[in-house]
C-alpha positions in Angstrom: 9.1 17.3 -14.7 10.3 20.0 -12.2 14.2 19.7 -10.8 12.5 18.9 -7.3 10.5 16.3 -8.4 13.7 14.7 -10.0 15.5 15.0 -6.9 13.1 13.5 -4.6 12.6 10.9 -7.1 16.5 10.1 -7.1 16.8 10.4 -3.2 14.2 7.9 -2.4 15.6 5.7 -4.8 19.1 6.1 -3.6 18.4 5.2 0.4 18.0 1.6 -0.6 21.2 1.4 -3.3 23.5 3.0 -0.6 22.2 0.5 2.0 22.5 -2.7 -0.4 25.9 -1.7 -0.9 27.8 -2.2 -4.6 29.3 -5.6 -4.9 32.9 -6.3 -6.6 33.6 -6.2 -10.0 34.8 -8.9 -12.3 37.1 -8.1 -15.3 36.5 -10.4 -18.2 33.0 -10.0 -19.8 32.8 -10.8 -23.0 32.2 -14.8 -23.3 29.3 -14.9 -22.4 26.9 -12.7 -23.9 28.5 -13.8 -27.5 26.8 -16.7 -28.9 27.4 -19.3 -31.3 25.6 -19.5 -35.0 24.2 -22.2 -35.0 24.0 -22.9 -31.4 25.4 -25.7 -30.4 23.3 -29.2 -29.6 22.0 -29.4 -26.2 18.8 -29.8 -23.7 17.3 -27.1 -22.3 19.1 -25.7 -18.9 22.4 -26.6 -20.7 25.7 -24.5 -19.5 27.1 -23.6 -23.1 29.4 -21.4 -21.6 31.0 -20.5 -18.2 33.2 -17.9 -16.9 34.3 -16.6 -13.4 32.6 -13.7 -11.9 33.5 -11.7 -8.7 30.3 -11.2 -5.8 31.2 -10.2 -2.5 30.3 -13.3 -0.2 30.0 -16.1 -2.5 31.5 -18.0 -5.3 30.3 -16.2 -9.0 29.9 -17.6 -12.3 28.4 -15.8 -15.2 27.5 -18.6 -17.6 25.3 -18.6 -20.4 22.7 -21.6 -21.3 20.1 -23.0 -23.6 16.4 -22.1 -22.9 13.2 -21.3 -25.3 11.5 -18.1 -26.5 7.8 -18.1 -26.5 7.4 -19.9 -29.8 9.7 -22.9 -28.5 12.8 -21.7 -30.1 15.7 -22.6 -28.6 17.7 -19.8 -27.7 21.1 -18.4 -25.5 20.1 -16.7 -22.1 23.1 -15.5 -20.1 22.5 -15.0 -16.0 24.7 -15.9 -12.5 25.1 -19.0 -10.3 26.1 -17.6 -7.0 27.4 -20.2 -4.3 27.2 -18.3 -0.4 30.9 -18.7 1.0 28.8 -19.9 4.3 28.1 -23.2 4.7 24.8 -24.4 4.7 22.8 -25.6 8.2 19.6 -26.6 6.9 18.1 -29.8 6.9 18.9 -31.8 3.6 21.4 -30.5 0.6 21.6 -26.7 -0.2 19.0 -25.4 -1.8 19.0 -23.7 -4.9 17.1 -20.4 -5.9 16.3 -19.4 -8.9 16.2 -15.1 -8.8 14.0 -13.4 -11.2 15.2 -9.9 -11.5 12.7 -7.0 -11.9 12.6 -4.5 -14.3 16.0 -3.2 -15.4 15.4 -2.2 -19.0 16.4 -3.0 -22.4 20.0 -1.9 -23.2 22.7 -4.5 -23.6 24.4 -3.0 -20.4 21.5 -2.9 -18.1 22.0 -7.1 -17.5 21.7 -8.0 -14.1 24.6 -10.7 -14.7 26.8 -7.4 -15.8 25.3 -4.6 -12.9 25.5 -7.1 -9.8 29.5 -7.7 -11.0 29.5 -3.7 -10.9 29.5 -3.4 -14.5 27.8 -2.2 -17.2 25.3 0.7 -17.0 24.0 0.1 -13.1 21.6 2.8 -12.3 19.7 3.5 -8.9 17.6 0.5 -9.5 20.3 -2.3 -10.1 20.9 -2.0 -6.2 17.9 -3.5 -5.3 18.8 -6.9 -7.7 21.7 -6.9 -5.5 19.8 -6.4 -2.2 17.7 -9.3 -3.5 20.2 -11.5 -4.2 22.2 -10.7 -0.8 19.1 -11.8 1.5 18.9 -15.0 -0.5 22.7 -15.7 -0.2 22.3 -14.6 3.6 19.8 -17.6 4.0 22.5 -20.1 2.8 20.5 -20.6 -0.7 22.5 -20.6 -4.1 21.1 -18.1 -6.3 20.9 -18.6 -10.1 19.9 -15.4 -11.9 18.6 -15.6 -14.9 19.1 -12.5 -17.6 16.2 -13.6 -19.6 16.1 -13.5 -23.2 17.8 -10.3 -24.6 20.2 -8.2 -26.8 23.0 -8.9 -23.3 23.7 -11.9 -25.5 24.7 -10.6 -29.4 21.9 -11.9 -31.8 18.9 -11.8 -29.3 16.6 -9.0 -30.6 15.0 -7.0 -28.2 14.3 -7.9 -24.5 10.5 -10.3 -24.9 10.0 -8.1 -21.7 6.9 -9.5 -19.1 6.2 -12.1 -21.8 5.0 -15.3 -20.1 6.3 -18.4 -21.8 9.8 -17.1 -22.8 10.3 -15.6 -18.8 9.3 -18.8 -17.5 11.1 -21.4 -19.8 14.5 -18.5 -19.0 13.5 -18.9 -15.1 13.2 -22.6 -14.7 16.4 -23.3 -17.4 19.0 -21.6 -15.0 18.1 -23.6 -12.1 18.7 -27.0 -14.4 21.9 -24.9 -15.7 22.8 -24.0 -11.5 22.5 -28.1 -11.0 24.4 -28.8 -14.1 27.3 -26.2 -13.9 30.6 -28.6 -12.9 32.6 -27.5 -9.7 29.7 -25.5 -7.4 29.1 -28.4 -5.3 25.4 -27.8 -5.9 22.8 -31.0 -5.9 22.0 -32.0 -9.5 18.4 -33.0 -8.1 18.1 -31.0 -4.5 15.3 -28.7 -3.4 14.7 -25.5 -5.4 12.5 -22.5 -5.2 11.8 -19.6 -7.0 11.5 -15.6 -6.1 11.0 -12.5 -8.1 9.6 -9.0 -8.1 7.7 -6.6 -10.3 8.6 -8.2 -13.7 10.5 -10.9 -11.6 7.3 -11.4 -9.9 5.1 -12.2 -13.0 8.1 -14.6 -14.1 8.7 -16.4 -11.1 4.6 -16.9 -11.0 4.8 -17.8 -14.7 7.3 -20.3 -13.9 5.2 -21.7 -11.1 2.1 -22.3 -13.7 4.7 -23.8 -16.0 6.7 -26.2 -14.0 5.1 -29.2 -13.7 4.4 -29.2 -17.4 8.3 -27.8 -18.7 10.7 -28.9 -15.9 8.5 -31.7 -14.3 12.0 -33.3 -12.8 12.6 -30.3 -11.0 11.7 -30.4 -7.0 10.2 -27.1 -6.7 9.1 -26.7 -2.5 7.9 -23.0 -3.4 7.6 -20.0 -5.2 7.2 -16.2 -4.3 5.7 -13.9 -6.4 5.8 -10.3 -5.4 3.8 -7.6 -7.0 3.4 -9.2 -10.3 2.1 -7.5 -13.9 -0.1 -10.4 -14.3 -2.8 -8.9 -16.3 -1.7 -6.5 -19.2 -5.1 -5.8 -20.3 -4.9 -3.6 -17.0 -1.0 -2.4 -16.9 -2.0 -0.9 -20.5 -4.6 1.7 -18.6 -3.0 2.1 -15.2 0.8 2.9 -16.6 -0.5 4.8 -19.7 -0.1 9.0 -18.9 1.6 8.4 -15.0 5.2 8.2 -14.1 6.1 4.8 -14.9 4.8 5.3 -18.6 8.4 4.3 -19.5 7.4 0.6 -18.4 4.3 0.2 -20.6 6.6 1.3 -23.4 8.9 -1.5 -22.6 5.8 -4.0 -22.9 4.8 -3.1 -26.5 8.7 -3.4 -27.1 8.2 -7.0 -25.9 4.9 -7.7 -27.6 6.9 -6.7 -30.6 9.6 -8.9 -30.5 8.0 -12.0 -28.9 4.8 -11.8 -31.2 6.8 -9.7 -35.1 3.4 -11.1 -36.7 1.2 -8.6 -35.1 3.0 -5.8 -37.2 2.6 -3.3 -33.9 4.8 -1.1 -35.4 2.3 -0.5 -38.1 0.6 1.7 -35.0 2.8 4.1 -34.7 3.4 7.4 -35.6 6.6 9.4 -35.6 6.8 10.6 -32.5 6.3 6.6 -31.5 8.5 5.1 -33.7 11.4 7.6 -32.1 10.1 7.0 -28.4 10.5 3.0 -29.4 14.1 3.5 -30.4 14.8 5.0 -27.7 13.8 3.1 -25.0 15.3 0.2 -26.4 18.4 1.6 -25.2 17.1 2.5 -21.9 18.0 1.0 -18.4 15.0 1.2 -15.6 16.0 5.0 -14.0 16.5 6.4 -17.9 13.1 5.3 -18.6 11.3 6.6 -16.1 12.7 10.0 -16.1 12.6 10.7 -19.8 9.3 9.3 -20.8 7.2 9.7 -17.4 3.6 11.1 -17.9 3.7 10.3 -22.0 0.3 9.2 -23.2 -0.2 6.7 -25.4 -2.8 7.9 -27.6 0.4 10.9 -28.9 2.3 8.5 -30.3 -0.5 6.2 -32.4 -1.5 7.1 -35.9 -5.2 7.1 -35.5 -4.7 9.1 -31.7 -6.1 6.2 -29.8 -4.4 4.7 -26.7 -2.9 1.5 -26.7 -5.2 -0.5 -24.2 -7.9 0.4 -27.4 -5.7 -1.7 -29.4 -5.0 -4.4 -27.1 -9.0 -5.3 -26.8 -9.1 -6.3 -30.3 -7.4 -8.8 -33.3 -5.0 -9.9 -32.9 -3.8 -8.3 -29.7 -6.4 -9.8 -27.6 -4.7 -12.7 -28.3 -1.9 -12.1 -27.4 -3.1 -10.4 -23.7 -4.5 -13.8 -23.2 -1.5 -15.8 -24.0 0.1 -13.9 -21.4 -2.0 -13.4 -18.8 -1.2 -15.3 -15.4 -3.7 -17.2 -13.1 -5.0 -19.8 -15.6 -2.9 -22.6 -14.3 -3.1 -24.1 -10.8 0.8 -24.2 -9.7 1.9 -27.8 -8.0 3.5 -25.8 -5.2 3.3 -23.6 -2.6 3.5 -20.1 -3.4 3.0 -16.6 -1.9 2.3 -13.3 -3.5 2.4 -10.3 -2.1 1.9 -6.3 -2.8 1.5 -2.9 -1.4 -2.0 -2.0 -1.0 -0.9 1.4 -2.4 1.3 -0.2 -5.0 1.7 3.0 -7.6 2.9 1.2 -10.5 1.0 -2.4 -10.5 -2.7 -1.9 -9.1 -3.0 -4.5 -6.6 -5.9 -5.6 -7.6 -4.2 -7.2 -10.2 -1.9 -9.3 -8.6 -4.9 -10.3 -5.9 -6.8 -11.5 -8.8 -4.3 -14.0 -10.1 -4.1 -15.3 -6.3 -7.8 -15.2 -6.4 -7.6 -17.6 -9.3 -5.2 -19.8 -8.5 -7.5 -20.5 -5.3 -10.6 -21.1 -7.8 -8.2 -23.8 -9.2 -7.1 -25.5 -5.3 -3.6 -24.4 -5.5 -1.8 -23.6 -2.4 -1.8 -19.8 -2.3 -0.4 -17.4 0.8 -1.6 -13.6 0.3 0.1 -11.4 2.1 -0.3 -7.4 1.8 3.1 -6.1 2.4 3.7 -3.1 4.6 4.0 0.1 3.2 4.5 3.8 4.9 3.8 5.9 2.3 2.2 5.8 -1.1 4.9 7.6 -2.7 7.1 5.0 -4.3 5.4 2.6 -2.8 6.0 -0.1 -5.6 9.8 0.4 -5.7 10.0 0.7 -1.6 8.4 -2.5 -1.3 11.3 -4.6 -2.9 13.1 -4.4 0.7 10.0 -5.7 2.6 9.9 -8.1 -0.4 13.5 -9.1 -0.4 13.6 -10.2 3.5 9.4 -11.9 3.6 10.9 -14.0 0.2 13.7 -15.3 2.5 12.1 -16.7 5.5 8.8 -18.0 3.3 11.7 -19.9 1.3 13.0 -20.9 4.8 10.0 -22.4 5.5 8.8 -23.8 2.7 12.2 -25.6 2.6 11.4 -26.9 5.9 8.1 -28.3 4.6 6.4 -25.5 6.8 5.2 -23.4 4.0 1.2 -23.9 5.9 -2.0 -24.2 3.4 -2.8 -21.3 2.5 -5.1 -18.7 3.1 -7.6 -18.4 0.3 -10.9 -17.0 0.6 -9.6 -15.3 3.4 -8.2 -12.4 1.1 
């Protein structure tokens, strides 16, 4: 990669952290990303631990809370309930939102609890969590942000990264923590919605498919889903030997801690096995730049890329497991993407819409608005950020419409 090239990449990246602005930081971290062996008794969405925070415009707590891996083992997530200092207007009780972060990698500093208190290791990236997060708050909505499952909290193992059951359970289990966290003046049974990007896209759609079934008390009015991974079968050709290369890498980290039985490390050669321990340190930025334009196929022992692999036993399994679109949702929801999206073909993220339709959910589709196909994926999170908002708005309102499918 040229110094240019870097420097472009940086710059565009950097117009949107320096306009999100860098919230406040909060001393004491420790409490909550250390957990207990065993862990203690409790239901799932239960606050096991709670400590102050510091975010510019509303009341912080960093808490951490019982949820389930992908093989329905209970587990500690950490993550943030935000409070807006500004009183809400809307019609009914404040409504929470649960806030699926995108991609921010796999290092026990790159947590979003940690980067949107302006600590740990916040890179270019983390600014757009925060940018999120701020046009949620702006709406009046309580935001609890989920970490997911990972090596944040001591004991974890590697981040199950863009795995479907274990980001959903994580997703739904901080709202019931947001309603159960004592002293936030939050409903315990109120309206709730859900929102995410990118990865926090495919969670937050994830979570829509498993809602009715794992959190059927919860009053879920509506869920966006922006530019979500929802077919990995397709990620593992479109990311392999491009810039984003650095993502797929953090998938088959995922697929190796979620699913240990498939032995995927038995795959790799040397040069894989290094480029695996080192992006398990990575944050989103680091990724990118050290591993962009890698193929797949160099770091196997027989030489073949890994979407060869994932079409057969017992990783076409596992694709399936994870693939979203086979469950109608019992909400509304909208997904959206770029048209030029350059790191999640949008084609994948219409398809899921597409099926949800075959199944008579409610489904918006909405292409959002891009000026240039450079960066076109990341550039779309402030588009994303404000169309999230209002759709919540109205959704809240009971104004989220029918629909548009087979219009799309």
């Amino acid at each position: 990669m040229t110094s240019s090239f870097r420097h472009v990449l940086i710059a565009a990246m950097t117009v949107t952290l320096v306009a999100v602005g860098a919230p406040a930081a909060s001393a004491d971290t420790i409490s909550v990303y250390t957990a207990s062996s065993p862990l203690p008794a409790g239901e799932n969405g239960d606050v096991v631990k709670s400590q102050p925070s510091t975010y510019n415009g509303a009341k912080s707590t960093r808490i951490q809370y019982l949820s389930r891996d992908n093989k329905d083992k209970q587990v500690a997530v950490s993550g943030t309930v935000l409070v807006p200092d500004k009183p809400w207007n809307g019609p009914g009780e404040r409504p929470i939102v649960a806030y699926a972060p995108f991609t921010f990698g796999m290092g026990p500093d790159c947590a979003p609890s940690k980067t949107l208190a302006g600590e740990g290791a916040s890179d270019l990236v983390s600014g757009f969590q925060g940018g999120f997060v701020n046009a949620l708050l702006g709406a009046g909505f309580a935001v609890a942000q989920t970490d997911y499952i990972g090596p944040w909290v001591e004991g974890s193992g590697d981040h199950p990264y863009v795995v479907r059951l274990s980001e959903a359970h994580t997703v739904l289990d901080v709202i019931r923590a947001a309603q159960r966290l004592p002293g936030t003046g939050l409903p315990a049974n109120g309206p709730v919605g859900i929102a995410g990007y990118s990865e926090g896209g495919s969670a937050a759609a994830a979570a829509a498919e498993l809602a009715a079934t794992y959190a059927p008390e919860l009053n879920v009015k509506g869920v966006y889903s922006g530019a979500p991974p929802a077919d990995k079968a397709a990620l593992s050709k479109s990311l392999d030997g491009g810039m984003y290369f650095g993502f797929l890498g953090y998938a088959l980290i995922g697929i190796n801690q979620a699913y240990p039985e498939a032995k995927l490390m038995n795959l790799a050669n040397p040069t894989g096995a290094e480029l695996f321990l080192k992006a398990r340190q990575t944050c989103t930025m680091d990724a990118v730049l050290q591993f962009m334009f890698k193929q797949s196929s160099s770091l196997t022992k027989e030489g073949k890329p890994v979407s060869a692999y994932l079409s057969q036993p017992p990783f076409d399994a596992i694709v399936a497991e994870n693939r979203i679109g086979t469950v109608k949702p019992a909400m509304p929801v909208l997904v959206e993407q770029s048209p030029m999206d350059d790191v999640i073909p949008a084609a994948v993220g219409k398809q899921m819409a597409k099926d949800w339709c075959g199944k008579g959910a409610n489904v918006q589709w909405k292409d959002l608005p891009t000026l240039t196909p450079f960066f076109s994926h990341a550039l779309g999170m402030t588009a994303a950020s404000t169309d999230a908002t209002e759709w919540l708005k109205a959704a809240f309102n009971g104004q989220a419409g029918n629909g548009n499918c087979g219009r799309f």
